[in-house]
DSSP file (Angstrom, degrees, kcal/mol; ACC not computed):
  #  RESIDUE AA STRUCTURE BP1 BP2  ACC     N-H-->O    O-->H-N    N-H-->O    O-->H-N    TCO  KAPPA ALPHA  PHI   PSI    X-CA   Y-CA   Z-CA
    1    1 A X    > >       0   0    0      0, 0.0     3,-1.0     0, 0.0     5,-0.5   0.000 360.0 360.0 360.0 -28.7  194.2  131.8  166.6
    2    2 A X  G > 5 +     0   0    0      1,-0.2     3,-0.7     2,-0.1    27,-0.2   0.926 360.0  42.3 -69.9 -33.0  193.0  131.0  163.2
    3    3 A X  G 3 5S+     0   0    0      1,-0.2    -1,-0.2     2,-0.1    22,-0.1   0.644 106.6  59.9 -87.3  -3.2  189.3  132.5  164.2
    4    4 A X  G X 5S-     0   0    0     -3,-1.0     3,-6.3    21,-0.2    -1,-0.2   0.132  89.4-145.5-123.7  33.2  190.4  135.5  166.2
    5    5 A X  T < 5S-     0   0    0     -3,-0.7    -3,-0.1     1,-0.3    21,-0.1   0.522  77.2 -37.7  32.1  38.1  192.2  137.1  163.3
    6    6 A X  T 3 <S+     0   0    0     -5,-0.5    -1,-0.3     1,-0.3    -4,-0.1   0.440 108.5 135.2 107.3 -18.7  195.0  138.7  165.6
    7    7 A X    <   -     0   0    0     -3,-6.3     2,-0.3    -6,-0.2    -1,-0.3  -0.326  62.3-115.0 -79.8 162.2  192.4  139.5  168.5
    8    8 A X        -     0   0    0      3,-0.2     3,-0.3     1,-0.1    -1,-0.1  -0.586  26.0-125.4 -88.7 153.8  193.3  138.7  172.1
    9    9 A X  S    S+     0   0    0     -2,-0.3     2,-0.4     1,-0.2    -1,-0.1   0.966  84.9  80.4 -55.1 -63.7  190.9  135.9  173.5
   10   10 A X  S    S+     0   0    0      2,-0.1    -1,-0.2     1,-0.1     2,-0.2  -0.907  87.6  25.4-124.1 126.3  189.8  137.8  176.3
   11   11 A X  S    S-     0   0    0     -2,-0.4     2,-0.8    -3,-0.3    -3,-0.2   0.165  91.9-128.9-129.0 164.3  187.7  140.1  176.3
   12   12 A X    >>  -     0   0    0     -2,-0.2     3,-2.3     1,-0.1     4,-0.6  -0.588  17.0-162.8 -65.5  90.0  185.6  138.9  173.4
   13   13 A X  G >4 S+     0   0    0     -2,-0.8     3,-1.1     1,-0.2     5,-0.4   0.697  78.5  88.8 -78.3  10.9  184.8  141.5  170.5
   14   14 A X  G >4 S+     0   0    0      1,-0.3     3,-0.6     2,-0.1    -1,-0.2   0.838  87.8  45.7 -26.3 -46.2  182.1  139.2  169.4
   15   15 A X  G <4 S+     0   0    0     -3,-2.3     2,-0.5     1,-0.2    -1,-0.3   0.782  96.6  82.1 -75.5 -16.7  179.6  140.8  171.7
   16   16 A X  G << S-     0   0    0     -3,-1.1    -1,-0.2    -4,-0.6    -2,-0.1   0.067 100.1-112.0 -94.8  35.6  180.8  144.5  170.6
   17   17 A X  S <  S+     0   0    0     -3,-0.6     2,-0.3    -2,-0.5    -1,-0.2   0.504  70.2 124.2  30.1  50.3  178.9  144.7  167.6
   18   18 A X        -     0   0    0     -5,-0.4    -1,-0.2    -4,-0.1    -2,-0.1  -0.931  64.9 -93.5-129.0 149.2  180.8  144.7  165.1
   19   19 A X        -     0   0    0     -2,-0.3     2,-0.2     1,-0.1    -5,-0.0  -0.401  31.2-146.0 -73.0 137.0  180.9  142.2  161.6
   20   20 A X        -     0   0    0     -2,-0.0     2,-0.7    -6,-0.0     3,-0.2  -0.882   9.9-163.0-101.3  99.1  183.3  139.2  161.9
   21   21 A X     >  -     0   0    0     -2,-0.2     4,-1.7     1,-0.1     5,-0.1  -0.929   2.6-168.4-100.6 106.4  184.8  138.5  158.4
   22   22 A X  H  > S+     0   0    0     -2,-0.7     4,-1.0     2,-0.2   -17,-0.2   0.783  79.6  62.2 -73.4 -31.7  186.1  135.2  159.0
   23   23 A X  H  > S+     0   0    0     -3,-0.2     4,-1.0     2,-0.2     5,-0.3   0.928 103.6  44.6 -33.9 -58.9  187.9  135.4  155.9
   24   24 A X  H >> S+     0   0    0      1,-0.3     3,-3.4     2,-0.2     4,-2.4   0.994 112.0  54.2 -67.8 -58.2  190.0  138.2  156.8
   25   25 A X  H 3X S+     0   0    0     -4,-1.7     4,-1.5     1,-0.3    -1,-0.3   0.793 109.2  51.9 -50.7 -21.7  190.7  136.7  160.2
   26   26 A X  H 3X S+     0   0    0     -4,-1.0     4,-1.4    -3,-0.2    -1,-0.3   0.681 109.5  39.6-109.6  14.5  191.6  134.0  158.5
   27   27 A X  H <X S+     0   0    0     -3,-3.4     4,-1.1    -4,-1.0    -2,-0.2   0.464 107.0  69.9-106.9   2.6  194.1  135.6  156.1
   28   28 A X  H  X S+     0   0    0     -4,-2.4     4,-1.6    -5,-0.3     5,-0.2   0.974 113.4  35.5 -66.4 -94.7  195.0  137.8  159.6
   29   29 A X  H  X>S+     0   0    0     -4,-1.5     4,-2.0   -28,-0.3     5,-0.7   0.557 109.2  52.6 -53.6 -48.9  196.4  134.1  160.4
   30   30 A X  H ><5S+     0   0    0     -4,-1.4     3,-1.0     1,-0.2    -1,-0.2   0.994 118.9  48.0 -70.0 -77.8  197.8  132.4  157.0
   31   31 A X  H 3<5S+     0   0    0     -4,-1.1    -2,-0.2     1,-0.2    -1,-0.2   0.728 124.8  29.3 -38.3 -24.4  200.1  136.3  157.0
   32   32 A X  H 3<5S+     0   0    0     -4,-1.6    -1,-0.2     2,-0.2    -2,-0.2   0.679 130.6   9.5-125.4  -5.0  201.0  135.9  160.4
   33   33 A X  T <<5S-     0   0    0     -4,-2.0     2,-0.4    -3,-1.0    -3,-0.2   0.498 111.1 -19.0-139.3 -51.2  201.4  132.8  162.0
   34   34 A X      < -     0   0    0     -5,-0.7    -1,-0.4     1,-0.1    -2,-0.2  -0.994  62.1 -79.2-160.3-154.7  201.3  130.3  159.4
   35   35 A X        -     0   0    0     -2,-0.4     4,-0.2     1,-0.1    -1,-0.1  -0.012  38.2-136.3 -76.2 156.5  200.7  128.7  156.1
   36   36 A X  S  > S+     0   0    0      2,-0.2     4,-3.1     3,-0.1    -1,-0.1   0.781 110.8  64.5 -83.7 -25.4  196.9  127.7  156.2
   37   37 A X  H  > S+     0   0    0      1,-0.3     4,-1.6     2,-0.2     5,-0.4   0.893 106.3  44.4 -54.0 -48.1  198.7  124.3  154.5
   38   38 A X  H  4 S+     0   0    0      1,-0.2     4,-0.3     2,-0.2    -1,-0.3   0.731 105.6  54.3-100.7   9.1  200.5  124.0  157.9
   39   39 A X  H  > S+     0   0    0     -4,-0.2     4,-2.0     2,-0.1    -2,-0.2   0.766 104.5  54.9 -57.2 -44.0  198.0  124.5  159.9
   40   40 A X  H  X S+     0   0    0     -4,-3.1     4,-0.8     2,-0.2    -2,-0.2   0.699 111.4  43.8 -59.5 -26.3  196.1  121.8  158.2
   41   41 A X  H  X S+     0   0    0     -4,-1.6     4,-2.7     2,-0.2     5,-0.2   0.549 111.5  57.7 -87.7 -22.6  199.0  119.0  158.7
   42   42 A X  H  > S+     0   0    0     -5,-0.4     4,-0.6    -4,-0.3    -2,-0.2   0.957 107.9  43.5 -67.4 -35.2  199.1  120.4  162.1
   43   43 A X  H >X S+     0   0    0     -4,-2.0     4,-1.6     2,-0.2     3,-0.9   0.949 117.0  51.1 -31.2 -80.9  195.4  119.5  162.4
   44   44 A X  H 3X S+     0   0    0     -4,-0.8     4,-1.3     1,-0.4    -2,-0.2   0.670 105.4  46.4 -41.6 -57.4  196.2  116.3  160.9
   45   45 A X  H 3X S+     0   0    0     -4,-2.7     4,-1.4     2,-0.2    -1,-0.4   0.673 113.7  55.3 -72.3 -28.0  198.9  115.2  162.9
   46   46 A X  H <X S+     0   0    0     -3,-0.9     4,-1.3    -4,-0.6    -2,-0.2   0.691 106.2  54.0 -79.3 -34.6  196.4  116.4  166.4
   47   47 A X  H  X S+     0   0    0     -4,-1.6     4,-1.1     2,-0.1    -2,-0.2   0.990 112.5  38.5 -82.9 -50.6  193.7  114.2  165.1
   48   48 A X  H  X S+     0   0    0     -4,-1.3     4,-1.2     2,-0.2     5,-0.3   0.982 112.6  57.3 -73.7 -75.0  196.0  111.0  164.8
   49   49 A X  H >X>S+     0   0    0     -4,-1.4     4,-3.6     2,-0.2     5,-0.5   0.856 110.7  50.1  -8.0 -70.2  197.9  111.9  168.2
   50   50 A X  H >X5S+     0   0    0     -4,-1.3     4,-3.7    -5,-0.3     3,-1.7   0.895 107.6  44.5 -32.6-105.7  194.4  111.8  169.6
   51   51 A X  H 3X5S+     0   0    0     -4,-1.1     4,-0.8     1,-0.2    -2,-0.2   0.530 113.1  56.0 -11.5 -28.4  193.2  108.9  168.5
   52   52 A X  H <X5S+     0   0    0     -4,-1.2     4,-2.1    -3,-0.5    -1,-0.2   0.932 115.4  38.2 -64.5 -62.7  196.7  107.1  169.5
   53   53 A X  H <X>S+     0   0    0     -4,-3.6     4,-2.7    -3,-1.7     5,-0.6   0.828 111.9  55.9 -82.5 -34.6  196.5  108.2  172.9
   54   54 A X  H >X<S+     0   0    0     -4,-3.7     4,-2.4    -5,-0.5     3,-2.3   0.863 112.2  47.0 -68.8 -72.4  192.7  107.7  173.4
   55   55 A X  H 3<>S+     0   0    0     -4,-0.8     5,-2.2     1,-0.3    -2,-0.3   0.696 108.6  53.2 -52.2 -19.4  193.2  104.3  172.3
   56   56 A X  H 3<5S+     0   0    0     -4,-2.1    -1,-0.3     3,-0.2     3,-0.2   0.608 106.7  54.0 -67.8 -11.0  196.2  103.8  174.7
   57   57 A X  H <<5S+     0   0    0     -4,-2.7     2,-1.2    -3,-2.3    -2,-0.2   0.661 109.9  49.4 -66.2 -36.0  194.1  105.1  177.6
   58   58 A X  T  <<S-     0   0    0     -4,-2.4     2,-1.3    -5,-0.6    -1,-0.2  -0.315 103.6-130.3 -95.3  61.5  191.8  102.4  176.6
   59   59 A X  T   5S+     0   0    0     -2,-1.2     2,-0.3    -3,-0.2    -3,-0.2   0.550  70.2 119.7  -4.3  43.9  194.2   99.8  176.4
   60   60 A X      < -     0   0    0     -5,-2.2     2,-0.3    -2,-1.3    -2,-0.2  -0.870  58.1-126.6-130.8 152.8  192.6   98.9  172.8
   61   61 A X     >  -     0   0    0     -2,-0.3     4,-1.0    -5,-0.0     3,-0.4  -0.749  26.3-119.1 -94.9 151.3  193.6   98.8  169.3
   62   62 A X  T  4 S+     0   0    0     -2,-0.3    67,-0.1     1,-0.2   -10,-0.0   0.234 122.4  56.3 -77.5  27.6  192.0  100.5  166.3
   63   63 A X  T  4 S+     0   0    0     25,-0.0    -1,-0.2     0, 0.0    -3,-0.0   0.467  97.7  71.8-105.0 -23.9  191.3   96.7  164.9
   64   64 A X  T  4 S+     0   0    0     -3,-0.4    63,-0.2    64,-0.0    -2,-0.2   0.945  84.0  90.9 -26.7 -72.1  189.5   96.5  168.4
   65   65 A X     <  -     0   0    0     -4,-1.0    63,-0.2     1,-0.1    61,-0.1  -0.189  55.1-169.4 -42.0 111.9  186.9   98.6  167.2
   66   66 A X  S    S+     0   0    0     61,-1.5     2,-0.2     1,-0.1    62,-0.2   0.967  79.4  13.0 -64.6 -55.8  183.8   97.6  165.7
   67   67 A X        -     0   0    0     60,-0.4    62,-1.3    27,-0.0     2,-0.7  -0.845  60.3-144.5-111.4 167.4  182.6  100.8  164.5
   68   68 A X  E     -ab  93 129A   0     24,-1.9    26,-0.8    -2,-0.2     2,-0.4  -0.994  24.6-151.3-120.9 100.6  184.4  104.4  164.1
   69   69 A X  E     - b   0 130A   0     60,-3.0    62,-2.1    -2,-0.7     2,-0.1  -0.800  26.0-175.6 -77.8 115.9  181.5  106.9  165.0
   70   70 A X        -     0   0    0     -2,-0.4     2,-0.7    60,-0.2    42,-0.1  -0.268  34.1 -81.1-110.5-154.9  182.4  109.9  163.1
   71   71 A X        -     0   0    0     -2,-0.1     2,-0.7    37,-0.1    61,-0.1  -0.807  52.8-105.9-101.8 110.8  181.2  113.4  162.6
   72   72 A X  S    S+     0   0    0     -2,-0.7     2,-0.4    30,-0.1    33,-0.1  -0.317  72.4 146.7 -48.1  83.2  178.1  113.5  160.0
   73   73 A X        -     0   0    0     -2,-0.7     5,-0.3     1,-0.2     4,-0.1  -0.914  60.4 -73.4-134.7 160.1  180.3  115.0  157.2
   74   74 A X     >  -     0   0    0     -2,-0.4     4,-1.6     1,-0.1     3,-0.3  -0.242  53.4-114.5 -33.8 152.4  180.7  115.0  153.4
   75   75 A X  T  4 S+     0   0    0      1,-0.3     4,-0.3     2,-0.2    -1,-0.1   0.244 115.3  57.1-104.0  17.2  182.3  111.3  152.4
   76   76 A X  T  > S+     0   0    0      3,-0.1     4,-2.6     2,-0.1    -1,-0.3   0.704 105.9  47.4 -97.7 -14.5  185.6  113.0  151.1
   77   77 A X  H  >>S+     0   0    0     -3,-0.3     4,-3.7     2,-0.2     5,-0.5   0.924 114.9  48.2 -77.7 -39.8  186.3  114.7  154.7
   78   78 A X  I  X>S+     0   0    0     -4,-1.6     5,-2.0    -5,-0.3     4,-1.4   0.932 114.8  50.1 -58.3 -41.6  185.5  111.0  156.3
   79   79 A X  I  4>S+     0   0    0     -4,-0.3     5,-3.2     4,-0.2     6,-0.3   0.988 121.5  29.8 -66.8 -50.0  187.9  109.7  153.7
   80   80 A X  I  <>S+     0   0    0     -4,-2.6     5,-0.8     3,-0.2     4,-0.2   0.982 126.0  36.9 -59.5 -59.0  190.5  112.0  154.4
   81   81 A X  I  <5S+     0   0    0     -4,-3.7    -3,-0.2    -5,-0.2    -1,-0.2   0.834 136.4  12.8 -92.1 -24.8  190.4  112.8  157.7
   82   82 A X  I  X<S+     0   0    0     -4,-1.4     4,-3.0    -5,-0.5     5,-0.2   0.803 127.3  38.6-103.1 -86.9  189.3  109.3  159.2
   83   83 A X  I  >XS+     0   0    0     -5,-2.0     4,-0.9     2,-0.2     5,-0.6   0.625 111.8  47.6 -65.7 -27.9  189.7  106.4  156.5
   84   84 A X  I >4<S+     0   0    0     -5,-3.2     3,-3.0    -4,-0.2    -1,-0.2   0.953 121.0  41.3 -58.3 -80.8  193.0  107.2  154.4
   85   85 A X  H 34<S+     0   0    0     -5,-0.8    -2,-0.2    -6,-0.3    -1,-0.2   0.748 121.6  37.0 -30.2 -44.5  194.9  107.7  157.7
   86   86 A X  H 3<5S-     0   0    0     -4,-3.0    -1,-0.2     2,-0.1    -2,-0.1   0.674  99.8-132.2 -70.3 -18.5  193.5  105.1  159.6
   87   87 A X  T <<5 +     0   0    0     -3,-3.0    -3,-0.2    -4,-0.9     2,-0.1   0.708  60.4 120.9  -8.1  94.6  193.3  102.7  157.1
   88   88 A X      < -     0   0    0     -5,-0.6     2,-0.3     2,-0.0    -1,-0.3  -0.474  56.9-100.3-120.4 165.8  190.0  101.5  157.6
   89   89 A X    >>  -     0   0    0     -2,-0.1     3,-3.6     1,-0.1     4,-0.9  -0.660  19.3-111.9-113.3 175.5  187.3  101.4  155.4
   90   90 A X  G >4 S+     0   0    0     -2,-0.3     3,-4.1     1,-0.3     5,-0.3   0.861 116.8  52.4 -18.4 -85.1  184.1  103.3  154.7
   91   91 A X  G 34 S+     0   0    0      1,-0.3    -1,-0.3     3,-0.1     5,-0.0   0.430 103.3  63.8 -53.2 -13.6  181.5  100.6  155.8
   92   92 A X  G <4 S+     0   0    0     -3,-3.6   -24,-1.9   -25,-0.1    -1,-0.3   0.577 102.5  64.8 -93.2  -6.0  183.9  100.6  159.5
   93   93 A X  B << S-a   68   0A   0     -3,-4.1   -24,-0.2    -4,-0.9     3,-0.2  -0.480  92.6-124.1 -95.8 169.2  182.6  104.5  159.8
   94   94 A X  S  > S+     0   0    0    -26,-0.8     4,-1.3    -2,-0.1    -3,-0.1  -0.381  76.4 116.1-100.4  39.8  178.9  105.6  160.3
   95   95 A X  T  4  +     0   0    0     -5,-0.3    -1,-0.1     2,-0.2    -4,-0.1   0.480  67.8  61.0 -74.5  -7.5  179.1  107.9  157.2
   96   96 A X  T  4 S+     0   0    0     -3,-0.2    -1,-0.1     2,-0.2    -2,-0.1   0.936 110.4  38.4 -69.7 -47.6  176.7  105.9  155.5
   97   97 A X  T >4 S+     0   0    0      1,-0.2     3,-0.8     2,-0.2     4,-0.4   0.768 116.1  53.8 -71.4 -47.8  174.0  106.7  158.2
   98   98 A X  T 3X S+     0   0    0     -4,-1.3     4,-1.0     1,-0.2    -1,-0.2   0.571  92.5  65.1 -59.0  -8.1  175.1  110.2  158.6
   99   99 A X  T 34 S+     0   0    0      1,-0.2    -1,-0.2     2,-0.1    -2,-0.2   0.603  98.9  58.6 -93.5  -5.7  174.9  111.4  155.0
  100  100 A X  T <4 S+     0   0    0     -3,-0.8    -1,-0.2     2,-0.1    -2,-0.2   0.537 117.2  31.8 -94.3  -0.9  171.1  110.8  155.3
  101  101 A X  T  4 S-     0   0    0     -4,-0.4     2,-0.3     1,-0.1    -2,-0.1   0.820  95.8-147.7 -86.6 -64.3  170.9  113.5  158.5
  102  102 A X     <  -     0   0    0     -4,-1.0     2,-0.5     6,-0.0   -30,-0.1  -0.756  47.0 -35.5 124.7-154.1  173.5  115.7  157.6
  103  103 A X        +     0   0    0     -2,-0.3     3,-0.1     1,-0.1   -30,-0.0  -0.789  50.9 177.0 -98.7 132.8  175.8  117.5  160.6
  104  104 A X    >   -     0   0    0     -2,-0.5     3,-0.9     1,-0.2     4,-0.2  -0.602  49.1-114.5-123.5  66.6  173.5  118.4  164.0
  105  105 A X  G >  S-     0   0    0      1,-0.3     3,-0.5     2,-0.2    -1,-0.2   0.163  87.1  -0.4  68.1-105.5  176.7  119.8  165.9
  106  106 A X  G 3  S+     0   0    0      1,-0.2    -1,-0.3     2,-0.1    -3,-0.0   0.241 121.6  74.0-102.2  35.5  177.7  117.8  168.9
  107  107 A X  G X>> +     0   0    0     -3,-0.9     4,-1.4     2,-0.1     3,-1.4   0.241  67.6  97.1-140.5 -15.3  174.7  115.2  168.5
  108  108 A X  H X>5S+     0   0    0     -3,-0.5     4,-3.1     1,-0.3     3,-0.8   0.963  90.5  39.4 -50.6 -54.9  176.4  113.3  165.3
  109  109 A X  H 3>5S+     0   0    0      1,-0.2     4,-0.6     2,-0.1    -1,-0.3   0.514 107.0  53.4 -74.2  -0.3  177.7  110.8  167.5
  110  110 A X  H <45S+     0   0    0     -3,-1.4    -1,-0.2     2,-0.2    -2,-0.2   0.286 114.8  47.6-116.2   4.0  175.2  110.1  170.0
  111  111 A X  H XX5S+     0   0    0     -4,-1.4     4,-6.4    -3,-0.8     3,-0.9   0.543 110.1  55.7 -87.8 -46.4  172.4  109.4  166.7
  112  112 A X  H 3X<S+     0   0    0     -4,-3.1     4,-1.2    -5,-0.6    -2,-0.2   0.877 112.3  35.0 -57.3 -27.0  174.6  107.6  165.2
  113  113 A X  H 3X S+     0   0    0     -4,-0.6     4,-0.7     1,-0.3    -1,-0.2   0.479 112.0  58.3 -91.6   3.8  175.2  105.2  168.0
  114  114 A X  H <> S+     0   0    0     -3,-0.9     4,-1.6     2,-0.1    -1,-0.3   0.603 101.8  53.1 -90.3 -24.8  172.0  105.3  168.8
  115  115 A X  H  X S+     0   0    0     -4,-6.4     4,-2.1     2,-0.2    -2,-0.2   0.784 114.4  47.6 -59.7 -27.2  171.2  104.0  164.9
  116  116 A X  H >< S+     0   0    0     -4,-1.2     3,-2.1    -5,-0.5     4,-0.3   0.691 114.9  51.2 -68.0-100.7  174.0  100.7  165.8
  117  117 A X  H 3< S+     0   0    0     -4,-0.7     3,-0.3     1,-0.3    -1,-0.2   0.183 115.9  30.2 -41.9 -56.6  172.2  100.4  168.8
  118  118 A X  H 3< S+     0   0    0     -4,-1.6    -1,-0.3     1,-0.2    -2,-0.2   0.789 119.9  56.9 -94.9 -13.8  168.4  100.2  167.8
  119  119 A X  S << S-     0   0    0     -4,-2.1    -2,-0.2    -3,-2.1    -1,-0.2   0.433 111.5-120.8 -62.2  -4.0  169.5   98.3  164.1
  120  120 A X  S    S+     0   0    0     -3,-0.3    -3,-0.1    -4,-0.3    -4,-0.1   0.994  77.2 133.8  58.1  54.4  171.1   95.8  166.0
  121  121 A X        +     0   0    0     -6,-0.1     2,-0.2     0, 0.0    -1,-0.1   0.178  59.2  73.4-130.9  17.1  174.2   96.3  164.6
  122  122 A X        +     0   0    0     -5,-0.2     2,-0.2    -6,-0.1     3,-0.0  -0.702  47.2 173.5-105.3 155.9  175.8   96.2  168.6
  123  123 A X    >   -     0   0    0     -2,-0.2     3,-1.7    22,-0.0    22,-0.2  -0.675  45.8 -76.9-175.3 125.3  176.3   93.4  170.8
  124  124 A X  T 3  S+     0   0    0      1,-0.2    22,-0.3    -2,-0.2    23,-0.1   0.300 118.7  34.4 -37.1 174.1  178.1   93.6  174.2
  125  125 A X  T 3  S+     0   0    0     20,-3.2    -1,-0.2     1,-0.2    21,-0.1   0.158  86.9 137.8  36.2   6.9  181.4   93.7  174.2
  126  126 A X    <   -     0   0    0     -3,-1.7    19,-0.9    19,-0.2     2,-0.4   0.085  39.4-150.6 -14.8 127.5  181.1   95.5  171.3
  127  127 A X  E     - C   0 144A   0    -63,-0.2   -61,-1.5    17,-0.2   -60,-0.4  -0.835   9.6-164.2-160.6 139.5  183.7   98.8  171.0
  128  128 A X  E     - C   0 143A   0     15,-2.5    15,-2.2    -2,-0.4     2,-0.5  -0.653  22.7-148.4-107.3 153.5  183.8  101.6  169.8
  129  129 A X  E     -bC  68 142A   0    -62,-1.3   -60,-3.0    -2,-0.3     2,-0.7  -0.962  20.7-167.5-117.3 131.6  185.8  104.5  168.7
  130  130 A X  E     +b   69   0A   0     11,-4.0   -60,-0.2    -2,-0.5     2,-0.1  -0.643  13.5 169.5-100.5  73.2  184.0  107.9  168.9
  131  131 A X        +     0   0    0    -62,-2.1     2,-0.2    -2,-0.7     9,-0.2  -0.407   7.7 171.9-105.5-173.3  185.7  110.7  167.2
  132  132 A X  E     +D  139   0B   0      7,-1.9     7,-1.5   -61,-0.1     2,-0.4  -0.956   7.3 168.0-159.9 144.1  184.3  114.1  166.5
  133  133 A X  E     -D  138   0B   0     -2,-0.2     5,-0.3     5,-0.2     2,-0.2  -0.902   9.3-178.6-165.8 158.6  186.4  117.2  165.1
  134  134 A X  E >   -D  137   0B   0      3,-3.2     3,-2.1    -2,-0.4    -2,-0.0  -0.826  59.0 -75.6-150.3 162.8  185.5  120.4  163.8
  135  135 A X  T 3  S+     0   0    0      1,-0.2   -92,-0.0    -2,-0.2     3,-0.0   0.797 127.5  18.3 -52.9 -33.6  187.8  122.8  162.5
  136  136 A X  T 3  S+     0   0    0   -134,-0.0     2,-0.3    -3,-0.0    -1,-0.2   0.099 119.7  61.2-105.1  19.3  189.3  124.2  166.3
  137  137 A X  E <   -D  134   0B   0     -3,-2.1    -3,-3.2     2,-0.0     2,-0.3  -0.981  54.4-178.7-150.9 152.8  188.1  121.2  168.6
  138  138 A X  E     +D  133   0B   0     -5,-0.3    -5,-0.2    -2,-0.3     2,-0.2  -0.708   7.5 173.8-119.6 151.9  189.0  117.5  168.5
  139  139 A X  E     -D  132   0B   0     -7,-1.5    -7,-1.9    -2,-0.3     2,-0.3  -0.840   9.2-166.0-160.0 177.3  187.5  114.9  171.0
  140  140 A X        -     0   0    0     -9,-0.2     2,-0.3    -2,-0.2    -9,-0.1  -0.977   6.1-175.6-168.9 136.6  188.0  111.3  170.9
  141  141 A X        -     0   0    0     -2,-0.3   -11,-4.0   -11,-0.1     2,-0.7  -0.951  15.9-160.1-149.9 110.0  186.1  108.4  172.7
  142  142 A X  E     -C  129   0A   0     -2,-0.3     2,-0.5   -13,-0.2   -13,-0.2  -0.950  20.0-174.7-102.4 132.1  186.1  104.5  173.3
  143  143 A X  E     -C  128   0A   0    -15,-2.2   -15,-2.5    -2,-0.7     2,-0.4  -0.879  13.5-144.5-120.2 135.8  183.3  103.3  174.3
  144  144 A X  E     -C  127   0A   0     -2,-0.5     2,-1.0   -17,-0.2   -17,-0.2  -0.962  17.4-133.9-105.7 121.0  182.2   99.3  175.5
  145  145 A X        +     0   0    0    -19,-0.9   -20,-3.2    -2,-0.4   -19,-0.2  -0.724  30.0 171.7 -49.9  83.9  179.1   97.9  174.8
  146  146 A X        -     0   0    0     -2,-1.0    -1,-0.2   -22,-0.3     2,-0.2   0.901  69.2 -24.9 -48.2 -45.9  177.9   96.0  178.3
  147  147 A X        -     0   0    0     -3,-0.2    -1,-0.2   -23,-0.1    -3,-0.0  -0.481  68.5 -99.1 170.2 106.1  174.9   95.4  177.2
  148  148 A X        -     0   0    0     -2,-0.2     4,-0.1     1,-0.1     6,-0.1  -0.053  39.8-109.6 -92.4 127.3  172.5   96.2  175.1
  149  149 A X    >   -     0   0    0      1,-0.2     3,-0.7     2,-0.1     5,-0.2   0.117  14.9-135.5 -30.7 141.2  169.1   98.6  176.0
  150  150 A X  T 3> S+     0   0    0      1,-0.2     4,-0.5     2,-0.1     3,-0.5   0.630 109.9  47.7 -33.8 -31.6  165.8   97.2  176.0
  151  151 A X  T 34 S+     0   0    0      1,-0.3    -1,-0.2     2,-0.1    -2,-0.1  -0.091  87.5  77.4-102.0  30.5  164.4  100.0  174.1
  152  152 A X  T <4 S-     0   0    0     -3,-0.7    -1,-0.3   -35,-0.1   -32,-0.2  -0.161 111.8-124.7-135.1   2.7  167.4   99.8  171.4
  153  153 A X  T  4        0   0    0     -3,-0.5    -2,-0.1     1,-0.1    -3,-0.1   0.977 360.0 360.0  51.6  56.9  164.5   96.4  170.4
  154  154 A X     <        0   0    0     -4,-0.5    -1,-0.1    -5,-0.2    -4,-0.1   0.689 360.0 360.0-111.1 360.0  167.3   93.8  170.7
């Protein structure tokens, strides 16, 4: 709702050639459904939920994890969104390695683990937690290391 400023979902006016002021749509939202502040704890609370529940599907704990594959983002949005909450530290994220790409969409996590992977900084049985969020989508991943490529030079 926060991106469709009041608009129904479907049909889409995207296509109907007319300018999208995301601003307005999103002061369409803070006037009418709620605070942008609670939307943002709502956020908050959705990302930790996740993460709960992905790691109770994976019968793992977040000390389980070797690394926390995050989203290639500025290092206060990894501190907030990831490391305060979690409380973990930098160096357990891949923020280091992502602040030298920058954000390539849905690909953040699959360079970064493909940087553990060919630094040798995996080793089966190895696990991971994968998250990705962007302002209106979450996803959430644990992943096990079997066994590590040949072409990853291990």
């Amino acid at each position: 709702p926060l991106y469709r400023g009041g608009e129904p979902l479907y049909p889409p006016a995207a296509g109907q050639g007319r300018r999208i002021d995301m601003r307005e749509r999103a002061e369409y939202f803070r006037d009418n459904v709620m605070s942008l502040t609670d939307a943002a704890e709502l956020r908050n609370r959705a990302r930790l939920d996740l993460i709960d529940r992905t790691l109770d599907e994976a019968d793992r704990k977040l000390a389980d994890m070797t690394r926390v594959i995050c989203g290639n983002a500025a290092a206060y949005m990894v501190q907030h969104d990831l490391v305060e909450p979690l409380g973990i530290t930098m160096e357990r994220t891949t923020w280091q390695f992502g602040r030298g790409v920058g954000h390539t969409g849905a690909s953040d996590q699959l360079l970064s683990l493909n940087h553990l992977l060919v630094t040798g900084q995996l080793t089966a049985g190895d696990h991971l937690l994968l998250y990705g969020g962007a302002p209106a989508t979450l996803s959430c991943a644990v992943l096990e290391i079997l066994d590590v490529p040949e072409w990853a030079g291990a």
